[in-house]
C-alpha positions as CSV (number, residue, x, y, z in Angstrom):
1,X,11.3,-6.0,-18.8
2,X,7.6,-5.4,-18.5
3,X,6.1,-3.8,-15.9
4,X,4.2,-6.0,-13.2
5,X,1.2,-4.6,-12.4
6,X,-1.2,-7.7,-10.6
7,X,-4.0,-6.7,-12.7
8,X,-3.5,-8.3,-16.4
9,X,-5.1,-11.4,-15.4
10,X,-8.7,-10.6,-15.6
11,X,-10.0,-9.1,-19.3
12,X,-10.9,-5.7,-19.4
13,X,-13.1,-6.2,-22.3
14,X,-15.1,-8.9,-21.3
15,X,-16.3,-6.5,-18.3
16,X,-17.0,-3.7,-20.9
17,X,-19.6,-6.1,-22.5
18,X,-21.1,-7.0,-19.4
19,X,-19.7,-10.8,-19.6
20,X,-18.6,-11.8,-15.8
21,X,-17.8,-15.8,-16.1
22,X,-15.5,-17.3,-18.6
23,X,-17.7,-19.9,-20.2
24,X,-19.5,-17.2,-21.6
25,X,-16.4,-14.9,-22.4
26,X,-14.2,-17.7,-24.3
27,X,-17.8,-19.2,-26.3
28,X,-18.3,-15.5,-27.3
29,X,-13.9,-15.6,-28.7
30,X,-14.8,-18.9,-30.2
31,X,-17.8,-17.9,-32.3
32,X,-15.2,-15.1,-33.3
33,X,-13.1,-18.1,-34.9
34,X,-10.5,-16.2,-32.7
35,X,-7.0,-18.3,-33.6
36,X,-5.9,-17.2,-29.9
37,X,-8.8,-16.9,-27.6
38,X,-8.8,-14.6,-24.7
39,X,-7.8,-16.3,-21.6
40,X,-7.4,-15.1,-17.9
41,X,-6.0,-16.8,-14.9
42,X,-8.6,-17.7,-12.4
43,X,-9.0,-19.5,-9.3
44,X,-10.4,-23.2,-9.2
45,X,-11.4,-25.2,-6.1
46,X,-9.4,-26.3,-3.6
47,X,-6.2,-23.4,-4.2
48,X,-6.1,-24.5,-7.9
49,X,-5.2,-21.7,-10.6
50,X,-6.4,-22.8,-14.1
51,X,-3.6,-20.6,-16.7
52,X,-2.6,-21.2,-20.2
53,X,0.5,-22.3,-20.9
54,X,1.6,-21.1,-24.4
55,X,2.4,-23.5,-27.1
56,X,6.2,-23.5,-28.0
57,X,7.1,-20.9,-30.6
58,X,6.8,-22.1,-34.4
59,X,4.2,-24.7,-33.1
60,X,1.5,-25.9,-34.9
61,X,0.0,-27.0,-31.3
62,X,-2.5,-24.9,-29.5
63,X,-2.0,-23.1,-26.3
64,X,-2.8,-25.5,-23.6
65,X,-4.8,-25.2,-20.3
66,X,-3.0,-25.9,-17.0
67,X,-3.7,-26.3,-13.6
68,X,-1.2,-25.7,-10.8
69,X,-2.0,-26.5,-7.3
70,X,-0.9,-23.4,-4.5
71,X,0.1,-25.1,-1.2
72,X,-1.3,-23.5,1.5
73,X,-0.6,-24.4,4.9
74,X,-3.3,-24.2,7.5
75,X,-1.5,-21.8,9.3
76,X,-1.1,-19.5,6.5
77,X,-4.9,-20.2,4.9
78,X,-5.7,-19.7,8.7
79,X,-4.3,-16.2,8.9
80,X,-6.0,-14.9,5.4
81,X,-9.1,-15.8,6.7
82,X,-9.0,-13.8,9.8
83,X,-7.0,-10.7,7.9
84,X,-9.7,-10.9,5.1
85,X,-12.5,-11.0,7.8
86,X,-11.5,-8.5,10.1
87,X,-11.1,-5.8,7.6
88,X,-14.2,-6.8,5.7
89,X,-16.3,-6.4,9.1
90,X,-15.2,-3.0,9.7
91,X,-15.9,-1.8,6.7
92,X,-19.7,-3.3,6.8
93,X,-20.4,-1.8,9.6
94,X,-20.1,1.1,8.0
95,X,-21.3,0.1,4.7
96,X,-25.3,1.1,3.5
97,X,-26.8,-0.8,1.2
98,X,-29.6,0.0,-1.5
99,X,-31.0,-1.0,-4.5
100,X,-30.2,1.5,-7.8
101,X,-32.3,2.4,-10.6
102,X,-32.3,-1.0,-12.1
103,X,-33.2,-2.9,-8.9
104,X,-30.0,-4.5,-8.5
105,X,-28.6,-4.0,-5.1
106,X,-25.3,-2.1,-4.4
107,X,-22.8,-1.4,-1.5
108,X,-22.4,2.0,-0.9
109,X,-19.3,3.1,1.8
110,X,-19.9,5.7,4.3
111,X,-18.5,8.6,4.9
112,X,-17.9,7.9,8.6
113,X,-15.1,4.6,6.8
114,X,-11.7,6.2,7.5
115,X,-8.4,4.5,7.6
116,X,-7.7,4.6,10.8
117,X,-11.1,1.8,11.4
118,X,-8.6,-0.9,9.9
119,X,-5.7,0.8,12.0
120,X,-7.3,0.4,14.7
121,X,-8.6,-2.8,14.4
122,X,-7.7,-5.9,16.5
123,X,-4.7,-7.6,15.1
124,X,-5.2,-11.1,13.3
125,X,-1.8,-12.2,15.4
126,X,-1.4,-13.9,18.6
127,X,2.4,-13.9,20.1
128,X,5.4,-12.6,17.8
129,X,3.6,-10.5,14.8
130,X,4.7,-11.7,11.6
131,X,6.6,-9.1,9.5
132,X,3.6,-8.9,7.3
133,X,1.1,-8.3,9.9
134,X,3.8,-5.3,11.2
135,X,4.0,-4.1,7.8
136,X,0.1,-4.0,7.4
137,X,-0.1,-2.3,10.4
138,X,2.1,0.4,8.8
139,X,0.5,0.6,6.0
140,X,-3.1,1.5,7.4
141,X,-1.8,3.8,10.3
142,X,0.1,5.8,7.0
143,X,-3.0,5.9,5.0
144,X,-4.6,7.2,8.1
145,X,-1.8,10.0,8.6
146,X,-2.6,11.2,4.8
147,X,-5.8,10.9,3.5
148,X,-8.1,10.4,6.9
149,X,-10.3,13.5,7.7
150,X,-8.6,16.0,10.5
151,X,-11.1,17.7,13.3
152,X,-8.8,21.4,12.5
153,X,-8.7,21.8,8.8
154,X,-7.0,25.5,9.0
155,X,-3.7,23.5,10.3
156,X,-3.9,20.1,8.4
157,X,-0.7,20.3,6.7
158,X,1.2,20.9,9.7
159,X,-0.6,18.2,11.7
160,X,0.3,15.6,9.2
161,X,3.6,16.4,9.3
162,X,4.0,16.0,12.9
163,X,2.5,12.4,12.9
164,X,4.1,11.7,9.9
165,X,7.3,12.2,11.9
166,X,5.8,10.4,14.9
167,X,5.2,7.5,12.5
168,X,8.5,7.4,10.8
169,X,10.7,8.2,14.1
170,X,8.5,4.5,14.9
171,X,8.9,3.0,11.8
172,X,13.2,3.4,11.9
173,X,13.8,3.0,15.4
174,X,14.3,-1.0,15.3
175,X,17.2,-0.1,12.4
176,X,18.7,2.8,14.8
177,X,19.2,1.2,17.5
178,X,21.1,-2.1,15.8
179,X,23.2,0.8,14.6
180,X,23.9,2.4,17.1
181,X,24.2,-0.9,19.6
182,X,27.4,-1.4,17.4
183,X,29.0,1.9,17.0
184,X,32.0,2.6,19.2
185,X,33.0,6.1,18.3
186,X,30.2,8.3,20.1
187,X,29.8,10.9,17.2
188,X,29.0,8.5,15.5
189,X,26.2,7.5,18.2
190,X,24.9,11.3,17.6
191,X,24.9,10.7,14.0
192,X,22.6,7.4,14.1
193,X,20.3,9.1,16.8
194,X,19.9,11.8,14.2
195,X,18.7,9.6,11.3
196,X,15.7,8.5,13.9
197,X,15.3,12.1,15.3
198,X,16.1,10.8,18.2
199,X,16.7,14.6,19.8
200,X,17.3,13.1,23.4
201,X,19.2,10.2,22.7
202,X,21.6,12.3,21.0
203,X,21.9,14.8,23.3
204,X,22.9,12.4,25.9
205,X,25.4,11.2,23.7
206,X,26.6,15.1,23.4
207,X,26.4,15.5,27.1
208,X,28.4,12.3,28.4
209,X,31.1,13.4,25.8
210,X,30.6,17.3,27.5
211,X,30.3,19.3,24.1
212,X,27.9,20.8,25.4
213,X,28.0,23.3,22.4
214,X,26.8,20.9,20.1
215,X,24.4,19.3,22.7
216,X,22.4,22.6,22.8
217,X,22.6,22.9,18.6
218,X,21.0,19.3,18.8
219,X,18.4,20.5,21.4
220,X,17.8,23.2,18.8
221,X,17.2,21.7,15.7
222,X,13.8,20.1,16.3
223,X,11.5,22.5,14.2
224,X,14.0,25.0,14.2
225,X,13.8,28.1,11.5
226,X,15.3,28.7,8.4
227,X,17.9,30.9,9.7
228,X,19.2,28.2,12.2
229,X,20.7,25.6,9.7
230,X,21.0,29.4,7.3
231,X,23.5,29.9,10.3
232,X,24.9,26.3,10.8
233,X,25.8,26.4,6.4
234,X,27.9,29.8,6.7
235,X,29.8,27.7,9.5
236,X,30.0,25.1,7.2
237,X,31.6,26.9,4.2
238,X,34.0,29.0,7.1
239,X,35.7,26.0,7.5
240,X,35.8,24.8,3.4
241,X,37.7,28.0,2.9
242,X,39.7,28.3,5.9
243,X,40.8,24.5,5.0
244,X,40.3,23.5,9.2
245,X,38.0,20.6,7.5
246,X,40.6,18.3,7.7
247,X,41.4,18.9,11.2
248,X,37.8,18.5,12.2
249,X,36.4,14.6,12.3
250,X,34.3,13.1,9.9
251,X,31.8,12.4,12.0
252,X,31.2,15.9,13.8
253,X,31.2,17.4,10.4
254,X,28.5,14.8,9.5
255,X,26.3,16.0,12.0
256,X,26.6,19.6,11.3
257,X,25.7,18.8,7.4
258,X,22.9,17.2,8.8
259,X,22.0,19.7,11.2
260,X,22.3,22.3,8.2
261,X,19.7,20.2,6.6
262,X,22.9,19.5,3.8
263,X,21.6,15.8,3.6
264,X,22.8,15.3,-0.2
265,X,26.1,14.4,-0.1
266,X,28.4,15.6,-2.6
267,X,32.2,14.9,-3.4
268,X,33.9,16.5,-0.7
269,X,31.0,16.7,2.2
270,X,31.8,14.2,5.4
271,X,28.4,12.4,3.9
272,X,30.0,11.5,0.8
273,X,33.3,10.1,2.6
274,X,31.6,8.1,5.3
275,X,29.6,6.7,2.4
276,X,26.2,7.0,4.7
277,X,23.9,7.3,2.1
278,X,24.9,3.4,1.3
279,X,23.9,2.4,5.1
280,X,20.3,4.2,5.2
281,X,17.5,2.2,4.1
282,X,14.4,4.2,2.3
283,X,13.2,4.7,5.5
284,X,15.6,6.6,6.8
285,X,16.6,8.5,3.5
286,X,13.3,9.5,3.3
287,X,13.0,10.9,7.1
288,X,16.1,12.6,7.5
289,X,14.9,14.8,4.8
290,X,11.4,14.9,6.5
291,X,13.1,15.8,9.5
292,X,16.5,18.3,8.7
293,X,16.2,19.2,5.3
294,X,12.7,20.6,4.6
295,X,11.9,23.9,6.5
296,X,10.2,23.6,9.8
297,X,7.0,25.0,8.1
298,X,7.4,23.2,5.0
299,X,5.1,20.7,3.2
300,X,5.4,16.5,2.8
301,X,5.3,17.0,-0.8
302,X,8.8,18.7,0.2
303,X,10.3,16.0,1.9
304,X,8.9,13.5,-0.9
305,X,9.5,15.3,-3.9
306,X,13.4,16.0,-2.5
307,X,14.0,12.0,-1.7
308,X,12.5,11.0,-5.4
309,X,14.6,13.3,-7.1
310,X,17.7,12.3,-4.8
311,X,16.7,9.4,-5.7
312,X,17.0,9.8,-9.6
313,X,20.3,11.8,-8.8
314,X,22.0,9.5,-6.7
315,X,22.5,5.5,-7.2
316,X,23.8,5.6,-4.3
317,X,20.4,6.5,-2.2
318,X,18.7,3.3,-1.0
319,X,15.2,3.3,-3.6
320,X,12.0,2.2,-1.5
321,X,12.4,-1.3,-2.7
322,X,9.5,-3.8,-1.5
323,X,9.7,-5.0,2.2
324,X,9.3,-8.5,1.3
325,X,12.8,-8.4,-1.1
326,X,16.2,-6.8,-1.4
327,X,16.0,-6.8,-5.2
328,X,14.5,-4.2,-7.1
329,X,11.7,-4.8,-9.3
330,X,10.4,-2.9,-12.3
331,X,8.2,-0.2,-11.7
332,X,7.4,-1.5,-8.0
333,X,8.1,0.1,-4.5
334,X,7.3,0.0,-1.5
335,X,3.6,0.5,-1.2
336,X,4.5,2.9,2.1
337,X,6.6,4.9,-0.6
338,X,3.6,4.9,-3.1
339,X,1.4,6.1,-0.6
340,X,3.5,9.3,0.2
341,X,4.3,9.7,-3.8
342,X,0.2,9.3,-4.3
343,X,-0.2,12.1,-1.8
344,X,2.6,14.4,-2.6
345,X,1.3,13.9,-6.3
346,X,5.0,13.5,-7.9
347,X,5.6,12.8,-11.0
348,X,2.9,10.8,-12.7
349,X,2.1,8.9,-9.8
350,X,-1.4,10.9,-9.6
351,X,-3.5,8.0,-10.2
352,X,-4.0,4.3,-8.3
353,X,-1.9,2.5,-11.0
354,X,1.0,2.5,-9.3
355,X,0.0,3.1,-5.9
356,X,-2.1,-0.3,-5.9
357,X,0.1,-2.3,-7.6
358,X,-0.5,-6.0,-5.3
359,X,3.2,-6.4,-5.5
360,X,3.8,-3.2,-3.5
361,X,2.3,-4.6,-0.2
362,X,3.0,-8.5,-1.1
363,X,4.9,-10.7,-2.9
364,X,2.1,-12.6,-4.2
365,X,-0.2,-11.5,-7.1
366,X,-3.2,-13.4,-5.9
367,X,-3.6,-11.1,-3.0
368,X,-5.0,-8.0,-3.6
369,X,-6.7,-8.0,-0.4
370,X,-4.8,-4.2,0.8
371,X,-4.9,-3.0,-2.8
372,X,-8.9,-3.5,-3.0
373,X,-9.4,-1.7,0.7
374,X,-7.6,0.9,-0.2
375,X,-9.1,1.5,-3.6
376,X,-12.3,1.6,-2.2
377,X,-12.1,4.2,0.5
378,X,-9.3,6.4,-1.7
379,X,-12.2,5.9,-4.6
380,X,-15.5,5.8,-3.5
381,X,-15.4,7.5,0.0
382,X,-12.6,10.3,0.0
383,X,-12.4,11.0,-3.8
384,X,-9.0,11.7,-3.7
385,X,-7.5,9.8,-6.8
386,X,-9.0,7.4,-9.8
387,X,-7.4,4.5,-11.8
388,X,-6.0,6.6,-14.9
389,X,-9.0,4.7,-17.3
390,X,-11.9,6.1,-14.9
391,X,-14.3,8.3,-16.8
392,X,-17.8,9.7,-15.4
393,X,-18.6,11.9,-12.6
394,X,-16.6,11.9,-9.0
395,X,-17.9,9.2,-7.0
396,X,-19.5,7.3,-9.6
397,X,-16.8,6.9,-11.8
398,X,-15.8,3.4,-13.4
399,X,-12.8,2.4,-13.8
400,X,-12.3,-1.1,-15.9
401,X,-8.8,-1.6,-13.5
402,X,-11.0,-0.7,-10.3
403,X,-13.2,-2.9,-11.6
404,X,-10.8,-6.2,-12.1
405,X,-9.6,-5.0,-8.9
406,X,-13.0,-6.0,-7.4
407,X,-13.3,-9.4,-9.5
408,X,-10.3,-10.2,-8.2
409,X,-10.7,-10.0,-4.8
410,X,-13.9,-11.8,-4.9
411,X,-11.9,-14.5,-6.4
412,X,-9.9,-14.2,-4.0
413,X,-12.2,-15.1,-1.0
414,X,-13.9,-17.2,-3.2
415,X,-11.0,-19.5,-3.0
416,X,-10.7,-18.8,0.9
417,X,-14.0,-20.5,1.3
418,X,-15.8,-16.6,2.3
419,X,-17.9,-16.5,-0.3
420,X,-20.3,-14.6,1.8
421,X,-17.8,-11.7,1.8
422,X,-17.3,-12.5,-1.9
423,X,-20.5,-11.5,-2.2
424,X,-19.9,-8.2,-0.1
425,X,-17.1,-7.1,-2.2
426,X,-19.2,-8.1,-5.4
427,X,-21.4,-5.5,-4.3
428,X,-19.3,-2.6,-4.4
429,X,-18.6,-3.2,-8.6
430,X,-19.9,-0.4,-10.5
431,X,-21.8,-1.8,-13.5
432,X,-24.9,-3.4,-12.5
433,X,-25.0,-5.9,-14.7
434,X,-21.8,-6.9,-13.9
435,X,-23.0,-7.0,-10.3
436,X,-25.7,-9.2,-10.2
437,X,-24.0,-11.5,-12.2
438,X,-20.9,-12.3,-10.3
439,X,-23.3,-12.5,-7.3
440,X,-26.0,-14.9,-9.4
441,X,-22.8,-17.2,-10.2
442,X,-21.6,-17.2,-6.4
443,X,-24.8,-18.3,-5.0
444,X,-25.2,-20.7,-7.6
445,X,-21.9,-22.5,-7.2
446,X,-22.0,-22.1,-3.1
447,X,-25.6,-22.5,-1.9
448,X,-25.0,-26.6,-1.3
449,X,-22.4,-25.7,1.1
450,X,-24.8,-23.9,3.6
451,X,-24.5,-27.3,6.0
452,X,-28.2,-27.2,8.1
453,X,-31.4,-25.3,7.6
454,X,-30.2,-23.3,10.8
455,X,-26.9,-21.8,8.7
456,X,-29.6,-21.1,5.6
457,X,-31.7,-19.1,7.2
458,X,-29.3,-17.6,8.5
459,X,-27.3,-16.6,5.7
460,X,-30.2,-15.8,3.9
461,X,-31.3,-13.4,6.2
462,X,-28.0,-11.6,5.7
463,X,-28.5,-11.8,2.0
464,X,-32.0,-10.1,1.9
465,X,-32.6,-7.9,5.0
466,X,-29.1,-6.3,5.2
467,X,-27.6,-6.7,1.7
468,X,-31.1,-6.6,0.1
469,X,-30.4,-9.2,-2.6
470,X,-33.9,-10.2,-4.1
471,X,-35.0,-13.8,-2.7
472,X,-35.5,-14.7,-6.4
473,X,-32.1,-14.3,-6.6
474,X,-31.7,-17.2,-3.8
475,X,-34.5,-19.2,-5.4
476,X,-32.9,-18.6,-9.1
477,X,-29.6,-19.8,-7.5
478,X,-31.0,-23.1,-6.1
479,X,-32.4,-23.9,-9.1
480,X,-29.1,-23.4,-11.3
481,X,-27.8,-26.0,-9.0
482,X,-30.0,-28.8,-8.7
């Protein structure tokens, strides 16, 4: 099964020779007497994607050209406006702009752009939020826990684990308390509190039961020391050899194992019998090992590294599948996931392949809107990771994948009718030539649509005072279309 990775649709060599529109790219295969020219899928007007459909094998026929219409509702063309915008105009406002060497005018981020400006943003919802909108929400506030700059260096790995927790005791607690609504037996009620560290809620649970003795372990265990689960283990393995496990209910011994930070479960641990590891999503997988299982002064490459490898262990373990399906797909997870693997540096996962993978964060390949936003600030502001196929200096690396990345996006709001913020994002590509291209073929094909001399000047300010695009550029433009 090949591995879907939202970025084979734009061709990596026609950007390496400087070619930005397919007229040009396909004339250049043809004079090549190419028997299968190169072809990408791209927007048309009006939601159209223009693809080729391969010719039926053994045929003599030639791959044809198709066009399939995307129906939008206005509700749903409505909402990627305003998502598209909202980011977009945080990040400008913190976006300079200059012209390089060549006199082609570029978008350079700030330093001051941190996750948490999209986090905080307004949302694009009014009313019920939309499980996406939630999710995106998640997405930026996590970014923000990782990779955004912390006023106390000397203790940043301890103050991302704390809002890590924060965020995660959150991001379950909808889950935890359906569980817990239908539990009857009230160790199991402590149990479920536990997988959403909720300390209180649990103790309660103790208390109203009066064991007190395990109410005041409970009240111990948050951030407790090594030698307090060291402690609650020997206890443990006292009653494996003394054989009293069998006397002692599943669900008490479940939340010692968990207490003892024992979250793996094995053949004969009250885990394993109870089958919990079946009944946590990702989430919560993840987080009890955040929370029990890691020492109180360990690291979130800990916690992360402990899950993945549970992970590869254990078919049992629920895998950080996409939030938008219950099926597992090849090579993608949840882009939450692949933000904590990006950070904790596992495995390979030490570039943006993965990590901004469109089909982490939605289930349609046309929208790379997160992927893009978070390429740029992980890329161009923060340094902190490359596509694997970047080469040159940090922070003016290019990256052909970073680069379709780009193309696509302005694609993207091309189609959307923004192709004023088109033109934004077309700022931020790294070749020049590649730049002024894209932007030359936006204005061309969009200049008509400026309605009244008003919206012209208007726009064209924009253009040339902020975003300093030469006003030949404009005139050039004009020209191409008349």
């Amino acid at each position: 099964m090949k591995k879907r990775t939202g970025f084979d649709y734009l061709q990596p060599e026609a950007l390496r020779q400087g070619i930005f529109d397919q007229q040009t790219w396909d004339a250049k295969q043809t004079e090549k007497e190419s028997p299968n020219p190169a072809f990408r899928i791209q927007w048309g007007p009006k939601d159209t994607l223009i693809h080729q459909t391969p010719a039926p094998p053994g045929s003599a026929e030639k791959d044809a050209v198709s066009f399939t219409k995307l129906h939008l509702s206005i509700i749903e063309r409505d909402a990627a406006e305003r998502q598209a915008h909202r980011l977009l105009e945080r990040q400008r406002q913190t976006t300079t702009f200059t012209v390089d060497s060549t006199g082609i005018p570029i978008a350079n981020p700030s330093s001051t752009l941190q996750f948490h400006t999209f986090s905080e943003a307004t949302p694009t919802y009014q009313g019920q939020p939309r499980p996406i909108d939630e999710y995106e929400t998640s997405v930026w506030r996590l970014a923000s826990i990782l990779f955004d700059d912390l006023p106390s260096p000397s203790s940043e790995k301890l103050e991302r684990k704390r809002q890590l927790s924060e965020f995660f005791k959150d991001l379950v607690s909808r889950s935890v308390w359906n569980d817990t609504s239908r539990a009857r037996d009230h160790v199991e009620k402590i149990f479920l509190n536990l997988t959403g560290n909720r300390i209180s809620e649990a103790c309660n649970e103790a208390t109203k039961s009066k064991d007190l003795h395990l109410a005041t372990l409970i009240a111990l265990s948050e951030n407790s020391p090594r030698e307090f689960r060291e402690d609650l283990k020997l206890q443990l393995e006292v009653w494996r050899k003394d054989g009293s496990t069998a006397d002692i209910q599943l669900w008490y011994r479940a939340v010692y194992e968990v207490l003892a930070g024992e979250i793996d479960a094995s053949g004969g641990t009250a885990l394993h019998q109870l089958g919990v590891s079946e009944r946590l999503d990702w989430r919560r997988a993840f987080a009890v090992r955040l929370w029990f299982s890691i020492p109180s002064e360990g690291d979130i490459k800990d916690a992360v590294q402990e899950y993945w490898m549970a992970c590869q262990q254990d078919s049992s373990i629920a895998k950080p599948i996409p939030w938008y399906t219950a099926e597992r797909q090849n090579g993608v997870y949840d882009g939450l996931f692949q933000l904590l693997r990006l950070y904790a540096g596992s495995g390979v996962n030490t570039t943006l392949d993965d990590t901004l993978n469109p089909y982490n964060f939605s289930s349609k390949v046309t929208d790379v809107r997160i992927s893009w936003h978070l390429y740029v600030i992980l890329t161009q502001v923060k340094n902190k990771a490359s596509f694997a196929d970047a080469y040159g200096s940090k922070g003016s690396a290019i990256s052909e994948t970073g680069e379709r990345l780009t193309l696509s996006y302005v694609a993207q709001l091309d189609n959307l009718g923004l192709w004023q913020w088109a033109i934004f994002v077309a700022l931020h590509l790294r070749r020049e030539n590649t730049r002024k291209g894209t932007i030359l073929s936006l204005l061309a094909s969009r200049i008509e649509s400026l309605s009244n001399q008003e919206d012209e000047q208007s726009t064209i300010s924009l253009l040339t005072e902020e975003w300093k695009i030469p006003m030949e550029w404009i005139l050039e433009a004009k020209v191409r279309f008349c």
